[in-house]
mmCIF file as gemmi writes it, N, C-alpha and C atoms, coordinates in Angstrom:
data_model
loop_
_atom_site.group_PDB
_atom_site.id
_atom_site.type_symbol
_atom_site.label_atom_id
_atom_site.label_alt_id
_atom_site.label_comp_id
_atom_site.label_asym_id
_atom_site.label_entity_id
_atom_site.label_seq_id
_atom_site.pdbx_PDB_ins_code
_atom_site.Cartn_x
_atom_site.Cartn_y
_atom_site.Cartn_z
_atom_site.occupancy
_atom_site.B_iso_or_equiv
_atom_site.pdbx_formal_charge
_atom_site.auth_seq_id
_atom_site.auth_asym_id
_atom_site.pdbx_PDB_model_num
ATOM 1 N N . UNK Axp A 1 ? 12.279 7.192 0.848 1 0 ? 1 A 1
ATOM 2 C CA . UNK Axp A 1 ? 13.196 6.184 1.346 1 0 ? 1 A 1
ATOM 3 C C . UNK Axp A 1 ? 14.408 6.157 0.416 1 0 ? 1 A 1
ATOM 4 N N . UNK Axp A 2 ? 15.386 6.312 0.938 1 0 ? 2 A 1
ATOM 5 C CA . UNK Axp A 2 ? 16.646 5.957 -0.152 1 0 ? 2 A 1
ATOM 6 C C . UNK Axp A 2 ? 16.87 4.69 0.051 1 0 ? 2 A 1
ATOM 7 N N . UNK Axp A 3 ? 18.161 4.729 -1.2 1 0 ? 3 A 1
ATOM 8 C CA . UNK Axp A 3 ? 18.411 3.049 -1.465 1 0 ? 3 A 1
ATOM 9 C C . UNK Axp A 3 ? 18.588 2.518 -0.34 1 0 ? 3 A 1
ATOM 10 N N . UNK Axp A 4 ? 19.791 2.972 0.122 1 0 ? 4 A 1
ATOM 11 C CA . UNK Axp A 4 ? 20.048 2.249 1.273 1 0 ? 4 A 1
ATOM 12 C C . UNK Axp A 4 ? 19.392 1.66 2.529 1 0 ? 4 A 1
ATOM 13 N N . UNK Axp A 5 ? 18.123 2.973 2.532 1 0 ? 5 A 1
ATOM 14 C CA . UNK Axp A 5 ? 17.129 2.236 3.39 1 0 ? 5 A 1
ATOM 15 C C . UNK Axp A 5 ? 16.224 0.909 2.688 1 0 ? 5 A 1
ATOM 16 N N . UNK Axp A 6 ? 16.466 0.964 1.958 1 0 ? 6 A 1
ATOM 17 C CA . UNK Axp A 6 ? 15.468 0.021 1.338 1 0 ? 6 A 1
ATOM 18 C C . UNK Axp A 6 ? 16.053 -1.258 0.757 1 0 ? 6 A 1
ATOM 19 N N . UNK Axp A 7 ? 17.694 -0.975 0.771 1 0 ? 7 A 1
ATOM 20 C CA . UNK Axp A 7 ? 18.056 -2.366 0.801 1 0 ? 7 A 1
ATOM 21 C C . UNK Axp A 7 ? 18.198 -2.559 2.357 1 0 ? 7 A 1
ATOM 22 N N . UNK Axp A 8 ? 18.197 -2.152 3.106 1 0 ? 8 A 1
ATOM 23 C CA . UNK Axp A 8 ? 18.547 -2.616 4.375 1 0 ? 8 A 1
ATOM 24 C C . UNK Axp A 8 ? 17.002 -2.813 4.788 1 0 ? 8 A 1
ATOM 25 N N . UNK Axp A 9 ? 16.06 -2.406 4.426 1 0 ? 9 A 1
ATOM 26 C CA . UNK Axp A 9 ? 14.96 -2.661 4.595 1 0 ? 9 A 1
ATOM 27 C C . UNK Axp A 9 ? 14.281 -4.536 3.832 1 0 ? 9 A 1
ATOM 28 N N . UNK Axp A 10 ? 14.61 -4.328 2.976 1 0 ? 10 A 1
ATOM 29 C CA . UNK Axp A 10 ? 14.348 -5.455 2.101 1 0 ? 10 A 1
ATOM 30 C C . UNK Axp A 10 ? 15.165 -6.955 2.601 1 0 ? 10 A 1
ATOM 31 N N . UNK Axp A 11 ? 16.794 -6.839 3.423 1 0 ? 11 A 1
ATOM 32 C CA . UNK Axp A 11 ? 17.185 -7.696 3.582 1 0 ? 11 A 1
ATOM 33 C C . UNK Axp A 11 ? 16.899 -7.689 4.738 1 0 ? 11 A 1
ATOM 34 N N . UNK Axp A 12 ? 16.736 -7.632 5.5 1 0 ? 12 A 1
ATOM 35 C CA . UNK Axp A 12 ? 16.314 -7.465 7.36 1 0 ? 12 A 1
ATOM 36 C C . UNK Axp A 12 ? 14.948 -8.421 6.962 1 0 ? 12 A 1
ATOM 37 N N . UNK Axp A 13 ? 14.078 -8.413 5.963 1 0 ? 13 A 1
ATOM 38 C CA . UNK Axp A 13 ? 13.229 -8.936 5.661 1 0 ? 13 A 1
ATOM 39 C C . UNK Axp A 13 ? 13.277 -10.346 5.005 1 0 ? 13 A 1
ATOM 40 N N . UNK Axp A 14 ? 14.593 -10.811 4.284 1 0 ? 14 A 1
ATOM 41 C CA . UNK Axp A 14 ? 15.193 -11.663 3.6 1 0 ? 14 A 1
ATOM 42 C C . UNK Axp A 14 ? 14.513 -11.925 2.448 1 0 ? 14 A 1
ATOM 43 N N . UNK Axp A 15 ? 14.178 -10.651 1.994 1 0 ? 15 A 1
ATOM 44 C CA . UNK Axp A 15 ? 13.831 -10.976 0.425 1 0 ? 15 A 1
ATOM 45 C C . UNK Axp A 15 ? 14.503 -10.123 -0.963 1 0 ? 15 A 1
ATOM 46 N N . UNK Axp A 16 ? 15.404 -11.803 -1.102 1 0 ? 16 A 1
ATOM 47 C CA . UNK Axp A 16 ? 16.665 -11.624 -1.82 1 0 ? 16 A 1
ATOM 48 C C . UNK Axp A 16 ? 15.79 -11.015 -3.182 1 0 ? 16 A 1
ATOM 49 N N . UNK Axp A 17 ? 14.615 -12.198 -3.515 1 0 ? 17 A 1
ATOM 50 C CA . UNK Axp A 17 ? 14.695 -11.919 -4.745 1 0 ? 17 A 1
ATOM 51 C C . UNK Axp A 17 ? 14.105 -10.275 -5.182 1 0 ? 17 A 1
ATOM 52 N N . UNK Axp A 18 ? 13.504 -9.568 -4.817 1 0 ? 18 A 1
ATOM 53 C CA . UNK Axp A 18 ? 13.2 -7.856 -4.555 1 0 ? 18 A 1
ATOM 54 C C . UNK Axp A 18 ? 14.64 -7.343 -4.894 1 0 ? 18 A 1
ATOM 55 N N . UNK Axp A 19 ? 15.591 -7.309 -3.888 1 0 ? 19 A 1
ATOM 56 C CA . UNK Axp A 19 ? 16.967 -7.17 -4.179 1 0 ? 19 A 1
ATOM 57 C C . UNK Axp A 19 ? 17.72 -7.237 -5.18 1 0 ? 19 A 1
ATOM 58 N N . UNK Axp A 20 ? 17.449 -8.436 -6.133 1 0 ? 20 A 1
ATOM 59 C CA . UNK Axp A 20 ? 18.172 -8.923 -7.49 1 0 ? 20 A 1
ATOM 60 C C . UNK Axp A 20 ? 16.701 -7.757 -8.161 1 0 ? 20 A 1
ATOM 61 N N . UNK Axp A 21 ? 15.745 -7.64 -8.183 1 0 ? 21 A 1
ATOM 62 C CA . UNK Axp A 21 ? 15.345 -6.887 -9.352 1 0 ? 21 A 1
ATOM 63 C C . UNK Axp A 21 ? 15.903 -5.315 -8.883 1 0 ? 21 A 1
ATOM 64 N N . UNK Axp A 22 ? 16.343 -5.179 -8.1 1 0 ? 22 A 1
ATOM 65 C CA . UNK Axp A 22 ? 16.807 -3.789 -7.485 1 0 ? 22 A 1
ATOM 66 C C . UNK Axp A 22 ? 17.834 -3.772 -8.369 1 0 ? 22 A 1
ATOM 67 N N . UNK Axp A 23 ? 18.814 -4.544 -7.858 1 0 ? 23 A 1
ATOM 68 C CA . UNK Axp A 23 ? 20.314 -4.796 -8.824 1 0 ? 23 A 1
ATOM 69 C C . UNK Axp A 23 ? 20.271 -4.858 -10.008 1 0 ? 23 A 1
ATOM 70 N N . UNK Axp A 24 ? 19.637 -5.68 -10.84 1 0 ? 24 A 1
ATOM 71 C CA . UNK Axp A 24 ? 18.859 -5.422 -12.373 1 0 ? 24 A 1
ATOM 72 C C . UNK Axp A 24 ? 18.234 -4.226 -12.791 1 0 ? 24 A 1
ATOM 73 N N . UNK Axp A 25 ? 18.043 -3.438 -12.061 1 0 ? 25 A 1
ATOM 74 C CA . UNK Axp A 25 ? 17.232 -1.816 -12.498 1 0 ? 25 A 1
ATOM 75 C C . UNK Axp A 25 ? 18.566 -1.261 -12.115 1 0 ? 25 A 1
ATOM 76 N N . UNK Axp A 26 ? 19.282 -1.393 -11.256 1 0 ? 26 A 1
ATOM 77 C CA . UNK Axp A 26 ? 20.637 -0.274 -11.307 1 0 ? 26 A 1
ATOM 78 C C . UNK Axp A 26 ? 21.52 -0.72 -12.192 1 0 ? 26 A 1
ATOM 79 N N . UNK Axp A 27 ? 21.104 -1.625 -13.076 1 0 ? 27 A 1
ATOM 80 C CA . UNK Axp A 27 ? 22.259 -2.338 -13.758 1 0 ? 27 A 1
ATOM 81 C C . UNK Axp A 27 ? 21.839 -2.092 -15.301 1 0 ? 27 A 1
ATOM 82 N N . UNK Axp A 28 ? 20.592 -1.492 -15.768 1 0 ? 28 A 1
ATOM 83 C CA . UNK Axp A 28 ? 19.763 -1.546 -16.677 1 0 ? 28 A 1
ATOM 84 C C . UNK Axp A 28 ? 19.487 -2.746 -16.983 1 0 ? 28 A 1
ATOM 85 N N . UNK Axp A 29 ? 19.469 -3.549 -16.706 1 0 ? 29 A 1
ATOM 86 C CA . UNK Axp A 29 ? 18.552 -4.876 -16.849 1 0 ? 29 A 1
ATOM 87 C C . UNK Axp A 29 ? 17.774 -5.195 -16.919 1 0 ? 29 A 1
ATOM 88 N N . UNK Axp A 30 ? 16.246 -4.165 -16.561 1 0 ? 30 A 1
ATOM 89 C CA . UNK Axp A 30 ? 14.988 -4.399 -16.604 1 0 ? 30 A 1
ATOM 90 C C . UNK Axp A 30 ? 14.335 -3.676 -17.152 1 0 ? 30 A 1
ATOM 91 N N . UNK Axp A 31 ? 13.558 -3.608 -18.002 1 0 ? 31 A 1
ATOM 92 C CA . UNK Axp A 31 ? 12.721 -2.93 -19.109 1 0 ? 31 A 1
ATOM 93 C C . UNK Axp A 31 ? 11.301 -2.086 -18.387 1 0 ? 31 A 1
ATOM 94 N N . UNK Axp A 32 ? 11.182 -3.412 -18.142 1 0 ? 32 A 1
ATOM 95 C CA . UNK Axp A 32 ? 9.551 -3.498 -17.833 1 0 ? 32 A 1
ATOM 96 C C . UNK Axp A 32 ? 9.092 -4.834 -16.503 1 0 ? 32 A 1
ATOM 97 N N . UNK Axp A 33 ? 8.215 -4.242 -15.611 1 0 ? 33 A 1
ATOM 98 C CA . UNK Axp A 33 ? 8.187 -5.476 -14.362 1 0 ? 33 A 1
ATOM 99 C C . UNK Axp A 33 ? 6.27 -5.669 -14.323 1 0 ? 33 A 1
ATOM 100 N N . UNK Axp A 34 ? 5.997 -6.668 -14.849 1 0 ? 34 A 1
ATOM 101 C CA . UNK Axp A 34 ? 4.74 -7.025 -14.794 1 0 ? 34 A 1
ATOM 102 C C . UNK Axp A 34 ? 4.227 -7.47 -13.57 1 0 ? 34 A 1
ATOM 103 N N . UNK Axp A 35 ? 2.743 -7.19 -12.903 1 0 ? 35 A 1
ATOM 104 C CA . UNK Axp A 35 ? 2.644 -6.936 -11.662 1 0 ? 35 A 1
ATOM 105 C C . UNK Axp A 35 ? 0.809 -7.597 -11.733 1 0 ? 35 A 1
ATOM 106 N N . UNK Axp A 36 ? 0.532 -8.467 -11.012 1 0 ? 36 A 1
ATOM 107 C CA . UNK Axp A 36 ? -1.121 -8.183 -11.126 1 0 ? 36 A 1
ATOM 108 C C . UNK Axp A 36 ? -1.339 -7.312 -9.948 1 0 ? 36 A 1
ATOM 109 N N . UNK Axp A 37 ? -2.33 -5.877 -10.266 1 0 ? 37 A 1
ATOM 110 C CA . UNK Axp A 37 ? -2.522 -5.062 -9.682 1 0 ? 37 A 1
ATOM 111 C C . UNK Axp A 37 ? -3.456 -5.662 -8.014 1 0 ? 37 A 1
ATOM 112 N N . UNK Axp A 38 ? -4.228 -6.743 -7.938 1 0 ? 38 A 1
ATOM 113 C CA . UNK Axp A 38 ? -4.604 -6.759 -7.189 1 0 ? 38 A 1
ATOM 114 C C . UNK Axp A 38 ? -2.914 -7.928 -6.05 1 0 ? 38 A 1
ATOM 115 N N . UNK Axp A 39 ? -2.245 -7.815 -6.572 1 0 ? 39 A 1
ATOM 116 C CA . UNK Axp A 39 ? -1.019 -8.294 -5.71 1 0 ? 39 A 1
ATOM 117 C C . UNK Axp A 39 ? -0.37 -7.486 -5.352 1 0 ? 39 A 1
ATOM 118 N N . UNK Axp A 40 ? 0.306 -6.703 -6.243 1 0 ? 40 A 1
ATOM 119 C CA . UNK Axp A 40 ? 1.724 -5.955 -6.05 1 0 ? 40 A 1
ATOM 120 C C . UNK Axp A 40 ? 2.754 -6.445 -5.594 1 0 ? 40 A 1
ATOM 121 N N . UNK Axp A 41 ? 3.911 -6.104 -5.77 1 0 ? 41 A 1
ATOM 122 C CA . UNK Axp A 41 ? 5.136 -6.581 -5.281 1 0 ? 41 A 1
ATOM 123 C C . UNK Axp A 41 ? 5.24 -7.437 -3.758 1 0 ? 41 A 1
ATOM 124 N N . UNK Axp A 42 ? 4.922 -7.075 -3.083 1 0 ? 42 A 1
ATOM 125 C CA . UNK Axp A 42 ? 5.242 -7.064 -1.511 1 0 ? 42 A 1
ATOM 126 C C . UNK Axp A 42 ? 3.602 -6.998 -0.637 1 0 ? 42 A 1
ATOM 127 N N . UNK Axp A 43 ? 3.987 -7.894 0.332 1 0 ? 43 A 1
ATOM 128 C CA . UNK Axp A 43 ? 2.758 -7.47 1.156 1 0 ? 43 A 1
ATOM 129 C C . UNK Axp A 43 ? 2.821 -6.257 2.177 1 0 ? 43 A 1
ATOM 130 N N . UNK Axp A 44 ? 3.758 -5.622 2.605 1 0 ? 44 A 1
ATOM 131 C CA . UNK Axp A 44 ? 4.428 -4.394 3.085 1 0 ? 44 A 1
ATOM 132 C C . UNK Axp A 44 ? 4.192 -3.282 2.219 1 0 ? 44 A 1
ATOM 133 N N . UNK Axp A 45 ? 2.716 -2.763 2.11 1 0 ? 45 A 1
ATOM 134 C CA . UNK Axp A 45 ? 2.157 -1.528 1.538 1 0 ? 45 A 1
ATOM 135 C C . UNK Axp A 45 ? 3.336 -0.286 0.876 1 0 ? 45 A 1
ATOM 136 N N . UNK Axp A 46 ? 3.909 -0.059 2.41 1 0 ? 46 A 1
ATOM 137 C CA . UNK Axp A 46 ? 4.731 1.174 2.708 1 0 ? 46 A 1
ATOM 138 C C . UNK Axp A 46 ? 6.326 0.643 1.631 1 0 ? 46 A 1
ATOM 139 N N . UNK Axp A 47 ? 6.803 -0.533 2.165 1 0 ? 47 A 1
ATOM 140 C CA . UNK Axp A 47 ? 7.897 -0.733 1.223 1 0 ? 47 A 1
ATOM 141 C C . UNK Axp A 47 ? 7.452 -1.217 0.034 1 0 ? 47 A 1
ATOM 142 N N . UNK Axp A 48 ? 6.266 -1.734 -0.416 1 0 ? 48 A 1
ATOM 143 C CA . UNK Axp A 48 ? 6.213 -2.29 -1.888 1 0 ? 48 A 1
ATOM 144 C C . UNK Axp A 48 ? 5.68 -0.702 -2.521 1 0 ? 48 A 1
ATOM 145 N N . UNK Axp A 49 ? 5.757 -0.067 -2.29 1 0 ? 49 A 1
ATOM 146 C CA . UNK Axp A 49 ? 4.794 1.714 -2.862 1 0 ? 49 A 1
ATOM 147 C C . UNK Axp A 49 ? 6.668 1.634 -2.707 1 0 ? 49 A 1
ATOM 148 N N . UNK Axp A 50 ? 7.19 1.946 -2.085 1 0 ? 50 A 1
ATOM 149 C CA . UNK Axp A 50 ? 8.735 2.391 -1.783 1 0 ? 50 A 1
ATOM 150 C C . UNK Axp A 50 ? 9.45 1.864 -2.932 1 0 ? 50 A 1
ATOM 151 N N . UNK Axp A 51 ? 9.3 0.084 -2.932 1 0 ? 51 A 1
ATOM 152 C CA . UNK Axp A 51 ? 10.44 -0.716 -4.376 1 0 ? 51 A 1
ATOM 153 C C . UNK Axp A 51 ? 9.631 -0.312 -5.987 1 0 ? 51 A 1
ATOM 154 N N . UNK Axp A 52 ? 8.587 0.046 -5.74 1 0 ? 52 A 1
ATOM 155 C CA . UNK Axp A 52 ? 7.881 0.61 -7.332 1 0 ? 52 A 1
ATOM 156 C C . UNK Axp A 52 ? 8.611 1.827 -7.707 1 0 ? 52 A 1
ATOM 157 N N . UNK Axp A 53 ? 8.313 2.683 -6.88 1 0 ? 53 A 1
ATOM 158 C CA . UNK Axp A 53 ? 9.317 4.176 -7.004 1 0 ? 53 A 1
ATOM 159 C C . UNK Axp A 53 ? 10.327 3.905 -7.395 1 0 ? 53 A 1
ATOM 160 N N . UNK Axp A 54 ? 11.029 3.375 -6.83 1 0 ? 54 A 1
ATOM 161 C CA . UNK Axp A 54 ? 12.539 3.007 -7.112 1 0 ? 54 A 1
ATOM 162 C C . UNK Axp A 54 ? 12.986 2.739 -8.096 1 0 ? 54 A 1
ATOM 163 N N . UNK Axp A 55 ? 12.224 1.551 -8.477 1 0 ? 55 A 1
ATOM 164 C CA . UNK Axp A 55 ? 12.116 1.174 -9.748 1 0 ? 55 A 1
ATOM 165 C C . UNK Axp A 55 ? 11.445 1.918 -10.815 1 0 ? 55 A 1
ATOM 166 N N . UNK Axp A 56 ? 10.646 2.575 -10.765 1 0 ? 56 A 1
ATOM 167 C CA . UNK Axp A 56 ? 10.08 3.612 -11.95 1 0 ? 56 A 1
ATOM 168 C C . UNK Axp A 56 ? 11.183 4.694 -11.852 1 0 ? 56 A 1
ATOM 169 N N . UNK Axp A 57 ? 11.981 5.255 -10.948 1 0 ? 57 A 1
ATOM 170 C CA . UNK Axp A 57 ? 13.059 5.915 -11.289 1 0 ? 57 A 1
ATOM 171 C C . UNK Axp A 57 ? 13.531 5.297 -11.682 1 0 ? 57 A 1
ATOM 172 N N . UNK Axp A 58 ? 14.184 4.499 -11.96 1 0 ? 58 A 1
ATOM 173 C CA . UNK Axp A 58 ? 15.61 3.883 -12.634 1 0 ? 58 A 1
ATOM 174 C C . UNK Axp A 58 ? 14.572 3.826 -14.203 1 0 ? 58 A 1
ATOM 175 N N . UNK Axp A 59 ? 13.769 4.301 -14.173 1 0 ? 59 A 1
ATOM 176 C CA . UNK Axp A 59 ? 13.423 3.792 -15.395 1 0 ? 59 A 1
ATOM 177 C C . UNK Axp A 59 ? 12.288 2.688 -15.928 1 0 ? 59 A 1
ATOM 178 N N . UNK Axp A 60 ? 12.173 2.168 -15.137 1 0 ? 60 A 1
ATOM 179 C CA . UNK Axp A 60 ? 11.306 0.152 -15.115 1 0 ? 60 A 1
ATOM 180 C C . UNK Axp A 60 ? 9.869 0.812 -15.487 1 0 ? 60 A 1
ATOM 181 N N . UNK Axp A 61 ? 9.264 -0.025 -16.426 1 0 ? 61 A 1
ATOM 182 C CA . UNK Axp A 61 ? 7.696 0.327 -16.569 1 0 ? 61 A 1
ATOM 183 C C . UNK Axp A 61 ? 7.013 -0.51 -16.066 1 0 ? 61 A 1
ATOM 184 N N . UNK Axp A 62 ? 5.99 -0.118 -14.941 1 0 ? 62 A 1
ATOM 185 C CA . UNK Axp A 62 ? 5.352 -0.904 -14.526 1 0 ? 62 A 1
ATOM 186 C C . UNK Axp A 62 ? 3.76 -1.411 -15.256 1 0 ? 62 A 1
ATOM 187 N N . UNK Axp A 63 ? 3.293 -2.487 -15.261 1 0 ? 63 A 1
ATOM 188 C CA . UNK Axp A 63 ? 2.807 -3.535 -16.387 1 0 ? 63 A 1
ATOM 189 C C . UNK Axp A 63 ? 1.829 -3.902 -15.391 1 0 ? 63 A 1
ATOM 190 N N . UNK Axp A 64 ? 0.298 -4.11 -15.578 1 0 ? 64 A 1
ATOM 191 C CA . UNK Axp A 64 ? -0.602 -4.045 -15.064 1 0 ? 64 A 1
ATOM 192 C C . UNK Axp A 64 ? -0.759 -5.195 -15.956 1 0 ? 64 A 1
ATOM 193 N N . UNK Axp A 65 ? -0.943 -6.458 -15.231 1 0 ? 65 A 1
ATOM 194 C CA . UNK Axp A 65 ? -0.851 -7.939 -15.796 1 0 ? 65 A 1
ATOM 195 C C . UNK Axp A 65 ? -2.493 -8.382 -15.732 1 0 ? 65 A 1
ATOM 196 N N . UNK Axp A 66 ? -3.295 -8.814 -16.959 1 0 ? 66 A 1
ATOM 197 C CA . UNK Axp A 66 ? -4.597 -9.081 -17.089 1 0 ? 66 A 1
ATOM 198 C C . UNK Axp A 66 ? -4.606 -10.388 -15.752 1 0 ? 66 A 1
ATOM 199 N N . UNK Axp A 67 ? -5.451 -10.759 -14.581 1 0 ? 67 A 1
ATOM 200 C CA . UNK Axp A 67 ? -5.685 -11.556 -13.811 1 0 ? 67 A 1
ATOM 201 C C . UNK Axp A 67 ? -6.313 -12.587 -14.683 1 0 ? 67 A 1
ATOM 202 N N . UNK Axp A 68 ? -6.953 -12.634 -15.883 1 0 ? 68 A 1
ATOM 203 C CA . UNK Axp A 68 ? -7.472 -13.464 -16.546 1 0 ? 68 A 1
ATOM 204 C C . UNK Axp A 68 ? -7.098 -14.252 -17.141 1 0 ? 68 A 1
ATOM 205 N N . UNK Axp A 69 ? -5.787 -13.816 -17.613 1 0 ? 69 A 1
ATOM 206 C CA . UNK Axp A 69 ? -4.136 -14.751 -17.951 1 0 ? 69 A 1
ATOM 207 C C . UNK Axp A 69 ? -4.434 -16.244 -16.963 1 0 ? 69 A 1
ATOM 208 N N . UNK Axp A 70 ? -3.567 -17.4 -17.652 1 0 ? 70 A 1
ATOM 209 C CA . UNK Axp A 70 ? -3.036 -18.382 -17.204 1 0 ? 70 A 1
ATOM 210 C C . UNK Axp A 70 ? -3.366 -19.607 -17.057 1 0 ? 70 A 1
């Protein structure tokens, strides 16, 4: 999926905030994106596997967050 599909994918969906961490990884803004593995980003399999990529290209480490936290 390229960007463009996937911002046009992401806003057709209205989820801004996905978008701002998009913009923050093209912006170097984000280091690292902590995730509990049994969530993941998105309930959309196909696009949340799609915004991880994306984001691990730009660089972003993805962070496997203990569920036992909180």
């Amino acid at each position: 999926m390229t960007r463009e599909e996937l911002i046009q994918a992401l806003e057709s969906k209205g989820l801004d905030e996905v978008l701002e961490l998009i913009e923050e990884a093209d912006n170097g803004e984000m280091d690292e994106l902590e995730l509990l593995p049994s969530l993941g980003l998105l309930q959309d399999q196909q696009l949340n596997d799609a915004v991880l990529e994306y984001l691990k290209g730009k660089g972003v480490t993805i962070v496997d967050a203990d569920e036992t936290d909180g």
